[in-house]
C-alpha positions in Angstrom: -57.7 23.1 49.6 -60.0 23.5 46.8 -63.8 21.4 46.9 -62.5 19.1 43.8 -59.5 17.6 46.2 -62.1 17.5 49.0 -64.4 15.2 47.0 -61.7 13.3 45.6 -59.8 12.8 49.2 -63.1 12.2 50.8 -64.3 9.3 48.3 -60.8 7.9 48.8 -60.5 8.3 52.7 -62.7 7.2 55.9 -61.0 8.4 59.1 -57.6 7.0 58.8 -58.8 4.0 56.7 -57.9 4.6 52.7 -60.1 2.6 50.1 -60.0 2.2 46.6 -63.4 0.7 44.7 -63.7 -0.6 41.0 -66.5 -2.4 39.8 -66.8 -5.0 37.8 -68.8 -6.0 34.8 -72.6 -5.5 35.9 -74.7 -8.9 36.5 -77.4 -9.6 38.3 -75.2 -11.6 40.9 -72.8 -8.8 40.5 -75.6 -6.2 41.8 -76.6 -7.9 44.6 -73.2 -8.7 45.6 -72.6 -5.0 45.2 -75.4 -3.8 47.4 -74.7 -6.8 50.2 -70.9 -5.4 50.3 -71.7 -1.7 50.0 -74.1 -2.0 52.9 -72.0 -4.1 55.6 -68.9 -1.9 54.6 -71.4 1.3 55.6 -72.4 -0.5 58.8 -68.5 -1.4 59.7 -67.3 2.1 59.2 -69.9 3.6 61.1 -69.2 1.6 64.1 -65.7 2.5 63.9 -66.2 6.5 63.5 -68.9 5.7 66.4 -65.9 4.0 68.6 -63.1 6.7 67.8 -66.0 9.8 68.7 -66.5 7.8 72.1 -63.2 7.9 72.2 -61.9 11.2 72.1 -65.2 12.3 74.6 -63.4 9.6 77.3 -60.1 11.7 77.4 
């Protein structure tokens, strides 16, 4: 696997959950919508790779 299909498949892939982002036009509403989104979608995928590590340590 070469480092450009890494970086492509890892911007496109979280654990077993596939994404796909486009942005809009840019607005001031449109930023801070961005930045409210971006950061709860960090905090929910965090908790989830957090949950499957616990996980696979249990078995």
């Amino acid at each position: 696997m070469t480092t450009d299909t890494v970086k492509r498949d890892a911007m496109e892939r979280v654990g077993k959950f596939e994404i796909r982002i486009d942005r809009g036009d840019s607005t001031p509403e449109a930023t801070t919508r961005w930045a409210r989104r971006a950061e709860a979608l960090s905090v929910w995928l965090l908790d989830e790779w957090k949950r499957e590590i616990a996980g696979k340590g249990a078995c």
